[in-house]
C-alpha positions as CSV (number, residue, x, y, z in Angstrom):
1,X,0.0,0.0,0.0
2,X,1.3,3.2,-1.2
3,X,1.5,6.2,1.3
4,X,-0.8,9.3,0.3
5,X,2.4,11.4,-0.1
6,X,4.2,8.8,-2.3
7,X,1.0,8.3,-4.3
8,X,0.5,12.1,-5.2
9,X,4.1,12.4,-6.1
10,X,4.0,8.9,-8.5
11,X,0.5,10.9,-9.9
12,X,2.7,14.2,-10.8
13,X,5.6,12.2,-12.6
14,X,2.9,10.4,-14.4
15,X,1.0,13.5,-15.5
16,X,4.4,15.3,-16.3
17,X,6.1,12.5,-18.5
18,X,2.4,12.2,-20.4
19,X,2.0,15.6,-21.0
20,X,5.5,16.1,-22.6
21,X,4.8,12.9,-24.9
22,X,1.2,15.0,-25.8
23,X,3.1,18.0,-26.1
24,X,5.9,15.8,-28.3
25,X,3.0,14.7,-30.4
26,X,1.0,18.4,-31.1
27,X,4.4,19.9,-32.0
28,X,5.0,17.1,-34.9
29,X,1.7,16.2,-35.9
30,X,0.8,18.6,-38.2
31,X,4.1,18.4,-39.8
32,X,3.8,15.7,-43.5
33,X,7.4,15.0,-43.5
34,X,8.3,12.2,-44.3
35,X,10.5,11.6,-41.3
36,X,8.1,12.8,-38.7
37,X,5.1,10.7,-39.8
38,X,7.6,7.7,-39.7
39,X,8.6,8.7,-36.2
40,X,4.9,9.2,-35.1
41,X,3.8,5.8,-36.5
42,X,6.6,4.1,-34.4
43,X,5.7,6.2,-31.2
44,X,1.9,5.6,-31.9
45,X,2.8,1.5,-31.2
46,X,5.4,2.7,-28.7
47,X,3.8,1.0,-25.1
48,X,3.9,3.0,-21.5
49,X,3.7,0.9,-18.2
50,X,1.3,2.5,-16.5
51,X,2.6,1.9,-12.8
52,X,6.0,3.2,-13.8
53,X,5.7,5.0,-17.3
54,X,9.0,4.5,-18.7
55,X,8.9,2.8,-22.6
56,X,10.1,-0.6,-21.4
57,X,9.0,-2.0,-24.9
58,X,6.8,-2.3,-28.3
59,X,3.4,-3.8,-27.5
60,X,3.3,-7.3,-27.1
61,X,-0.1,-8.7,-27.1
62,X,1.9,-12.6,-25.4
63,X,2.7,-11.3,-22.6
64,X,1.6,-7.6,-21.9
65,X,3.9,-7.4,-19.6
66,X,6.2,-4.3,-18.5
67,X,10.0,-5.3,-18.6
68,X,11.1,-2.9,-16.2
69,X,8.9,-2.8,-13.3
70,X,7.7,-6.7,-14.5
71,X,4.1,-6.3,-13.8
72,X,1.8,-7.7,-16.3
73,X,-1.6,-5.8,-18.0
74,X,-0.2,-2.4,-17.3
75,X,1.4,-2.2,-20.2
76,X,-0.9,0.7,-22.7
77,X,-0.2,2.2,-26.2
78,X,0.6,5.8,-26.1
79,X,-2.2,6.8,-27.9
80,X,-4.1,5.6,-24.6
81,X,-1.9,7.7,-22.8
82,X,-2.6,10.2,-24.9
83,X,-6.5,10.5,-24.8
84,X,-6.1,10.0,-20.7
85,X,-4.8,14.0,-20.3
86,X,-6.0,16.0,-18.0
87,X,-7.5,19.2,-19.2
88,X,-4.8,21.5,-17.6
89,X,-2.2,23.2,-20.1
90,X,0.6,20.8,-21.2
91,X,4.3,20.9,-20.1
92,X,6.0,22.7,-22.3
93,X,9.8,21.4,-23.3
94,X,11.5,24.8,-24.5
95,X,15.1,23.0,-25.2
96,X,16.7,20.0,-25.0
97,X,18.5,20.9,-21.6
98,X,14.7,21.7,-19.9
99,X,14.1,18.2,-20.8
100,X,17.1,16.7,-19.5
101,X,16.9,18.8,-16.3
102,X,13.0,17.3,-15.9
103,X,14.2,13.3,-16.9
104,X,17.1,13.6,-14.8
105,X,14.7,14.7,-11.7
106,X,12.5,11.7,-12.8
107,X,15.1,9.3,-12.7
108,X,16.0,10.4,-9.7
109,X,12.6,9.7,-7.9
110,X,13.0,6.4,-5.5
111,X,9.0,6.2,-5.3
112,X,9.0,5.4,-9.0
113,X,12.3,3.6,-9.5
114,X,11.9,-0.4,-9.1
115,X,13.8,-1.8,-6.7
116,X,15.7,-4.0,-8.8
117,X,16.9,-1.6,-11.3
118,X,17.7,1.8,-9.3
119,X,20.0,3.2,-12.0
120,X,16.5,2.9,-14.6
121,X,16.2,6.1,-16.1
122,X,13.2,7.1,-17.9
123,X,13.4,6.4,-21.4
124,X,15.3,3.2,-20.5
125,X,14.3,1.1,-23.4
126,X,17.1,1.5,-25.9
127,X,14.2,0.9,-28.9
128,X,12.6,4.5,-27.6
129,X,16.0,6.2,-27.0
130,X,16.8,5.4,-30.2
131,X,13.9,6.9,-31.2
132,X,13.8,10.3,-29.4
133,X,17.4,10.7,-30.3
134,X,16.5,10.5,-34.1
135,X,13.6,13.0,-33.6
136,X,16.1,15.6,-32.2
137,X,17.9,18.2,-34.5
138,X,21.4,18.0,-34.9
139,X,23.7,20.2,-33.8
140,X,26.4,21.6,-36.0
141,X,29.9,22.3,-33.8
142,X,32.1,24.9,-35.4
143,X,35.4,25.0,-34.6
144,X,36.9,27.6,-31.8
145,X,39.1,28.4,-35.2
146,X,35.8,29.0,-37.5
147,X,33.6,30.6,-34.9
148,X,33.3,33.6,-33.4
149,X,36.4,35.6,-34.5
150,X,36.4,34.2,-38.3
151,X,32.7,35.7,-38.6
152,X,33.4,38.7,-37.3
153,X,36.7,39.5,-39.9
154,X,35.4,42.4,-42.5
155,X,37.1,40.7,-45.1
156,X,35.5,37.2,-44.9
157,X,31.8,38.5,-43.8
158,X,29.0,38.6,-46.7
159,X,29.2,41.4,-48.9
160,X,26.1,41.6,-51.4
161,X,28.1,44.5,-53.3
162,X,31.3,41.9,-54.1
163,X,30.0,42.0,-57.7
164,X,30.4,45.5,-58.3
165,X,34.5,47.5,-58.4
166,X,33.5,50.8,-57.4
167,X,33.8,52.3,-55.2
168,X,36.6,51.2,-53.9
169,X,36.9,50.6,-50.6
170,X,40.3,49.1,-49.8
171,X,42.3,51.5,-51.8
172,X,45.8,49.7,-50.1
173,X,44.0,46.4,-51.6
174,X,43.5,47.8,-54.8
175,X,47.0,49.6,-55.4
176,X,48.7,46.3,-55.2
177,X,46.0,44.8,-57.9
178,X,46.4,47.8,-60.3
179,X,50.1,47.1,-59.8
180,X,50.0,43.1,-60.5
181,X,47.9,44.2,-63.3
182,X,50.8,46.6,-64.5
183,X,53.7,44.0,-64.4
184,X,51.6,41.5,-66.9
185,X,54.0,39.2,-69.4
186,X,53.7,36.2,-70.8
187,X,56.0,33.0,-71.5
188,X,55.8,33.8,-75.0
189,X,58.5,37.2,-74.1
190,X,61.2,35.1,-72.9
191,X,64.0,33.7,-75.5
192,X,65.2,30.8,-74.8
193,X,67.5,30.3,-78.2
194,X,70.8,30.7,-76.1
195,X,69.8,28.4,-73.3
196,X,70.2,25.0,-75.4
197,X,74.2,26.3,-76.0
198,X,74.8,26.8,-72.3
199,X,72.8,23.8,-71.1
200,X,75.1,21.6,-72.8
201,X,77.8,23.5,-71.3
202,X,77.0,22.5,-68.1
203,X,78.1,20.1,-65.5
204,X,76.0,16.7,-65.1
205,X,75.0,17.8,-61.6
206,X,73.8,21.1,-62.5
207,X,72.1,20.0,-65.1
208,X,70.5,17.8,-62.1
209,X,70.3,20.5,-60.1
210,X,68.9,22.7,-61.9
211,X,65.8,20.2,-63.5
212,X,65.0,19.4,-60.4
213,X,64.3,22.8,-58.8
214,X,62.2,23.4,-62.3
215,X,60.1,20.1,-61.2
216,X,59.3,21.6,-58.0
217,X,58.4,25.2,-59.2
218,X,55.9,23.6,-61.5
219,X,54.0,21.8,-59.2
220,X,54.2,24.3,-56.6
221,X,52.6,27.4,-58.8
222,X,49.8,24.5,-59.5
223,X,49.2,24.0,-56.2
224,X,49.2,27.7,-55.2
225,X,46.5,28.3,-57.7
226,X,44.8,24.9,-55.9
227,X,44.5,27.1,-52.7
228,X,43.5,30.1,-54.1
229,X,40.5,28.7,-56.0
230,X,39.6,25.9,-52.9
231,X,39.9,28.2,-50.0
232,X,40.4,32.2,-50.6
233,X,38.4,33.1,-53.1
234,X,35.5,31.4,-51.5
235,X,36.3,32.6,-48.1
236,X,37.7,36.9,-49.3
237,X,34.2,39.2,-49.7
238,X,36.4,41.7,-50.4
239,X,35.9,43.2,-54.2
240,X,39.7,44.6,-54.0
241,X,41.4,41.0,-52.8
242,X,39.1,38.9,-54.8
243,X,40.3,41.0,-58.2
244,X,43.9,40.5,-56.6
245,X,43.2,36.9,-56.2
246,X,41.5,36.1,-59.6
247,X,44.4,38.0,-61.4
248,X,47.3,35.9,-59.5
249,X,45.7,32.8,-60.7
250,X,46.4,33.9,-63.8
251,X,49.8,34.4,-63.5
252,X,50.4,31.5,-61.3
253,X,49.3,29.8,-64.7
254,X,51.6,31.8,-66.7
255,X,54.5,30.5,-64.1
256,X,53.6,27.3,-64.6
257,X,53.8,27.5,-68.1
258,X,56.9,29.0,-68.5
259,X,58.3,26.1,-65.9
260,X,56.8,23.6,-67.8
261,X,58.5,25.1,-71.2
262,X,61.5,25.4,-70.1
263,X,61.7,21.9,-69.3
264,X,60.3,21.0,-72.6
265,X,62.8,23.0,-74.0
266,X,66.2,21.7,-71.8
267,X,65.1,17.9,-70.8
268,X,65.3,15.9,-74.8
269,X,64.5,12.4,-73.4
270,X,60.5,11.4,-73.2
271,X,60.4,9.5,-70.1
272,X,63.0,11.7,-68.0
273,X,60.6,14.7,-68.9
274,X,57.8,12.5,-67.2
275,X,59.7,12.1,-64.2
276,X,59.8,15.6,-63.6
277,X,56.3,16.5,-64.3
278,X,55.8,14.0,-62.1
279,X,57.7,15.3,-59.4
280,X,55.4,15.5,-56.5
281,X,54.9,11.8,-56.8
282,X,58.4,11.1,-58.0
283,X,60.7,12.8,-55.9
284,X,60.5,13.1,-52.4
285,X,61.8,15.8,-51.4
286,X,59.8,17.9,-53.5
287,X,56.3,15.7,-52.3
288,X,57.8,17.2,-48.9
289,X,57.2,20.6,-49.6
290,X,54.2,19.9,-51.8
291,X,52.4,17.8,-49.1
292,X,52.9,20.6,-46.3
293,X,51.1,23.3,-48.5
294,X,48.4,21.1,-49.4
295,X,48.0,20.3,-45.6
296,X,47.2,23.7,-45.1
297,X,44.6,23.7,-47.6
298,X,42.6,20.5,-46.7
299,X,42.6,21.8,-43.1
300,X,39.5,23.1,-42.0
301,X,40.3,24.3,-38.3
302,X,42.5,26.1,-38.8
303,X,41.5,30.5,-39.3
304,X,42.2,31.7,-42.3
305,X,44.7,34.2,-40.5
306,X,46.7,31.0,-40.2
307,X,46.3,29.6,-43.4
308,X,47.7,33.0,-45.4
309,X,50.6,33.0,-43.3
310,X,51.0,29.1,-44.4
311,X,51.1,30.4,-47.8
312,X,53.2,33.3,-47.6
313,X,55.9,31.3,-46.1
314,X,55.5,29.3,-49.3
315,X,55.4,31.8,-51.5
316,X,58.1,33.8,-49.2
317,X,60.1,31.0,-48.2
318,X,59.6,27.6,-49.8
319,X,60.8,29.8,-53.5
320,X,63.5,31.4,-52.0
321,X,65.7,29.4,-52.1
322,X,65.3,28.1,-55.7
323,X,65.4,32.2,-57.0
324,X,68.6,32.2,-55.3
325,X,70.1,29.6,-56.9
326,X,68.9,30.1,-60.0
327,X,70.4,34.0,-59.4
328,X,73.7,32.6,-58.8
329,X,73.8,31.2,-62.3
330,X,72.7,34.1,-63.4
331,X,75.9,35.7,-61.7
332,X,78.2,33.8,-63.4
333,X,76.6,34.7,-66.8
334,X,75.1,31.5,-67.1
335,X,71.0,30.4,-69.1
336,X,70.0,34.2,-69.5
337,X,66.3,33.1,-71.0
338,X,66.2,30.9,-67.4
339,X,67.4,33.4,-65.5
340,X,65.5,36.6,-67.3
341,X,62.1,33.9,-66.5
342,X,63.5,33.6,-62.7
343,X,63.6,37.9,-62.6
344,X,60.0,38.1,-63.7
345,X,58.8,35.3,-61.9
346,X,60.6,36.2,-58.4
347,X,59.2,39.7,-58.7
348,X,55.8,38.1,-59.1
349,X,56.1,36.4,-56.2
350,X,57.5,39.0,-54.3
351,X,54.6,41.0,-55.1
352,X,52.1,37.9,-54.1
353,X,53.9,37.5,-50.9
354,X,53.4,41.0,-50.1
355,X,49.9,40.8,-50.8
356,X,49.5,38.3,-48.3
357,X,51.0,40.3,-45.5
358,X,48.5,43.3,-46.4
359,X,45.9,40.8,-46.1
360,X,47.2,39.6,-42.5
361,X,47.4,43.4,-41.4
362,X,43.8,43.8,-42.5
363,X,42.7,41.4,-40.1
364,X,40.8,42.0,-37.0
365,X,41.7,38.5,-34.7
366,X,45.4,37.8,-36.2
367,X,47.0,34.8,-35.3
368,X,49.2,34.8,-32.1
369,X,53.0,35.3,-31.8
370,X,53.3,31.4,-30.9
371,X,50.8,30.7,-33.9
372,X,52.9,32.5,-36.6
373,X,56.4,31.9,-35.1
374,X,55.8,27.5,-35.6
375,X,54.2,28.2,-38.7
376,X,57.6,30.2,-40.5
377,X,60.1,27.3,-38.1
378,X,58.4,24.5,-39.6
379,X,58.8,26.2,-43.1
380,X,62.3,27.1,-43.0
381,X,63.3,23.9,-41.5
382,X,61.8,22.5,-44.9
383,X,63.2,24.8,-47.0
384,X,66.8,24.4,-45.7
385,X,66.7,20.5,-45.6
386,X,65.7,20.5,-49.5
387,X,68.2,23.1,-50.5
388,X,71.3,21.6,-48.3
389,X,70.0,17.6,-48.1
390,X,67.9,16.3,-50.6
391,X,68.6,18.7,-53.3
392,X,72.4,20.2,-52.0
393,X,73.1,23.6,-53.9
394,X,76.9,22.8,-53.4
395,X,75.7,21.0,-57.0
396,X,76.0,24.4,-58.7
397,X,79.0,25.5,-56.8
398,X,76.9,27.3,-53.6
399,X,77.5,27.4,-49.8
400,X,75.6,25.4,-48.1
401,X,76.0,26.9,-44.8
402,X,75.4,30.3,-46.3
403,X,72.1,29.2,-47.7
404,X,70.8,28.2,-44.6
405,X,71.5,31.6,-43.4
406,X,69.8,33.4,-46.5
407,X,66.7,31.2,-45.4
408,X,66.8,32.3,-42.2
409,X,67.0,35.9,-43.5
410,X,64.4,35.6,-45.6
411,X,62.0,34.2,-42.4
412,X,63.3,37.5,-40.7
413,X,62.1,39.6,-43.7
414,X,58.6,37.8,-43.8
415,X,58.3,38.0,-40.1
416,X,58.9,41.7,-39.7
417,X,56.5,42.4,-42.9
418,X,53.3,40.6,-41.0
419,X,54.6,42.8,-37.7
420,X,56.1,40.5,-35.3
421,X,60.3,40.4,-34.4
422,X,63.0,38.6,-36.4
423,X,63.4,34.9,-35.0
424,X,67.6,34.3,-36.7
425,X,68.6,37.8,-36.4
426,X,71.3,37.2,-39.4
427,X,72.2,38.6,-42.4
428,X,71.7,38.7,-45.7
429,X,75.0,36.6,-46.6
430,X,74.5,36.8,-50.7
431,X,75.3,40.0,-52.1
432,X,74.1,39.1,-55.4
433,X,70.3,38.4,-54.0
434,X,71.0,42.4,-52.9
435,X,71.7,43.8,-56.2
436,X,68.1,42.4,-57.8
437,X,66.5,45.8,-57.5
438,X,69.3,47.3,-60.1
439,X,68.8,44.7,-62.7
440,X,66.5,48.0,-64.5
441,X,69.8,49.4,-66.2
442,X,69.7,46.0,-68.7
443,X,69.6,47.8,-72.3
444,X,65.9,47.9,-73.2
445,X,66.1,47.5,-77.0
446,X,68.0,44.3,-76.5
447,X,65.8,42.2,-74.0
448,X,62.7,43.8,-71.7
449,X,64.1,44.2,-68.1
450,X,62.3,42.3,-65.3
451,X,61.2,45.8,-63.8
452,X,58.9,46.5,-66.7
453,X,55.3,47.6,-66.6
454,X,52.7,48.3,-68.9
455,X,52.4,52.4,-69.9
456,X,49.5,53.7,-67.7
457,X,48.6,50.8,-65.6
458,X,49.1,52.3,-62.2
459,X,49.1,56.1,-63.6
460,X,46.3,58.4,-62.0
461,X,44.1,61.3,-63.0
462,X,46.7,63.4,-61.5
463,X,49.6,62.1,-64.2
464,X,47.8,63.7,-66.9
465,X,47.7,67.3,-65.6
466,X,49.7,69.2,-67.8
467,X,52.3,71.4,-65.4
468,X,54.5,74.3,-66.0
469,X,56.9,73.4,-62.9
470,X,57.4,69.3,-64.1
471,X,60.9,68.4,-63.9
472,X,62.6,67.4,-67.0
């Protein structure tokens, strides 16, 4: 015999588990989804115990019997339990943790536990769980990288005027477009008729050398392009980047091209010139370097802060190297259609690499100190173990020593340009590398000097006034 206080409390928990089944059902009826009328048919033959209503099991008209308290003819459909309400106003389950808080204090109710299975919660039968977990929506978790701080970035949030140039609103953004846009060549410029005498002039191992380091710089401008197409210019709302963006891809195809010709043009045999197309498959050292950038790409925590700092130490450091080397041939009056390529193409990445650090200065929640700092180690230590290691520029006469230190340099450089401190502190130990910028005085009626750019291109309204006090 149950105790008057006992038997009002086993009345409430009975009244407040029905009603939220009722309320379950009025939310969902109306609803002709497919999914919901398949979910209401299965709690429609769904059976309550009436002494201890949890869903012990499906109707069974053998036995009838409740399998969690184990009496037998208590056992009732829910659509019983459904047309025995009271008239008051049903409970009301706002969220999912108001129902968990309300189960959780029903569970916790000795009068209405069994004695046998104290730990029974309601909803015990797995069938029902099952069920109910089905019903509920699912929750999408975004990463601590993606949310919060990656919506709130003016570059990446949605902007219905993207379509539409003017007016400009990044005018930083759009200077280094206009002057992308004014540096413009093609593959088609470069003569490569004295490269074929030199080339066969050559030692074996910088003929090796060299090859190699044309195999990696045309899979890498392939797989630049790769991130730009996958990631930034889905992610940038920004007009000004996204015309920055759309016009590098174009060059990065140019790049490739010209790679790709110039081994055409130096590399006779068939299968050799295979190999080195291949070279992210074929050569490891290159698969290194290509398989850390396309990490970057496929990861989807990590901020895009992150991920343009990834790729200007790849377009900063991972090429670096390679110009240098290819700069030293150049020094000793070696493959002028290669090395006239290497100016253009080094000043294109230059200008690329730059664009991502005005990108990174743009941002509102920039990557940490810490972040930035592993990302450019990590790079470096690649870079220096393909130039002094795998690929050794002592083949081409270099110091290896001394290229570890113009790696390190370089890292400084990129370091300082996205506003944190140097990390090596060295210098720049290749004087040549210094004396790019001067490579304008070449005789312009002979070849068409790297610092070339197209007549008006970045000229302004301004340019055009005529002016008594112009300097002549």
């Amino acid at each position: 015999m149950i105790g008057s206080v006992a038997a009002s409390r086993l009345k409430s928990l009975r009244e407040l588990r029905c009603d939220w089944l009722a309320e379950f059902t009025r939310q969902h009826f109306n609803k002709k989804e497919p999914r919901t009328e398949k979910l209401l048919q299965s709690l429609l033959s769904l059976c309550v115990c009436r002494c201890c209503w949890t869903f012990p099991s499906f109707f069974s008209p053998v036995t009838s019997r409740c399998c969690v308290c184990g009496l037998f003819s208590r056992v009732t459909s829910l659509c019983v339990c459904i047309k025995m309400l009271s008239t008051r106003a049903p409970l009301s389950v706002k969220d999912e943790n108001t129902l968990v808080s309300q189960t959780n204090k029903m569970a916790l109710d000795k009068e209405n536990t069994p004695p046998s299975l104290n730990n029974t919660r309601v909803l015990a039968s797995k069938t029902a769980r099952k069920i109910f977990n089905d019903a509920e929506p699912k929750v999408v978790k975004h990463s601590s990288s993606s949310s919060g701080g990656e919506e709130a970035e003016p570059l990446l949030k949605d902007n219905p005027r993207r379509f539409v140039v003017f007016p400009i609103q990044y005018h930083d953004i759009w200077q280094m477009y206009k002057k992308a846009e004014a540096s413009f060549w093609t593959a088609e410029e470069v003569d490569l008729s004295k490269d074929l005498q030199h080339w066969e002039s050559l030692k074996d191992e910088e003929r090796y050398f060299i090859s190699h380091v044309l195999a990696f710089f045309a899979a890498s401008d392939g797989i630049v392009n790769e991130n730009l197409v996958e990631r930034f210019t889905q992610e940038v709302q920004v007009t000004e980047a996204r015309c920055f963006y759309g016009f590098q891809i174009a060059m990065e195809n140019i790049h490739s091209e010209m790679y790709s010709l110039l081994i055409n043009t130096y590399i006779k045999e068939p299968q050799e010139r295979e190999y080195l197309f291949n070279a992210i498959e074929t050569l490891p050292c290159v698969k290194k370097k290509a398989d850390w950038a396309l990490n970057w790409i496929g990861n989807k925590s990590a901020t895009y802060g992150e991920r343009v700092v990834a790729f200007a130490a790849v377009e900063g450091i991972f090429f670096s190297g390679s110009f240098a080397s290819i700069f030293w041939l150049k020094k000793r009056g070696l493959m002028p259609g290669l090395t006239f390529s290497n100016e253009l193409i080094s000043r294109d990445e230059g200008l690329h690499c730059d664009f991502a650090c005005l990108m990174f200065k743009h941002l509102v929640n920039k990557p940490t100190s810490e972040v930035v700092t592993k990302v450019i180690k990590n790079a470096v230590e690649i870079e220096q173990e393909f130039l002094t290691e795998a690929l050794p520029v002592k083949l081409i006469g270099m110091n290896c020593e001394l290229m570890k230190q113009y790696i390190e340099f370089v890292a400084d450089r990129l370091m300082l340009e996205l506003g944190f401190t140097k990390i090596y502190r060295v210098e720049n130990p290749f004087d040549f590398m210094e004396n790019i910028s001067l490579e304008g005085k070449t005789n312009f009626f002979e070849k068409r000097v790297g610092e070339y750019q197209r007549m008006g291109v970045m000229s302004t309204t301004t340019d055009h006034t005529f002016r008594l006090d112009a300097d002549f």
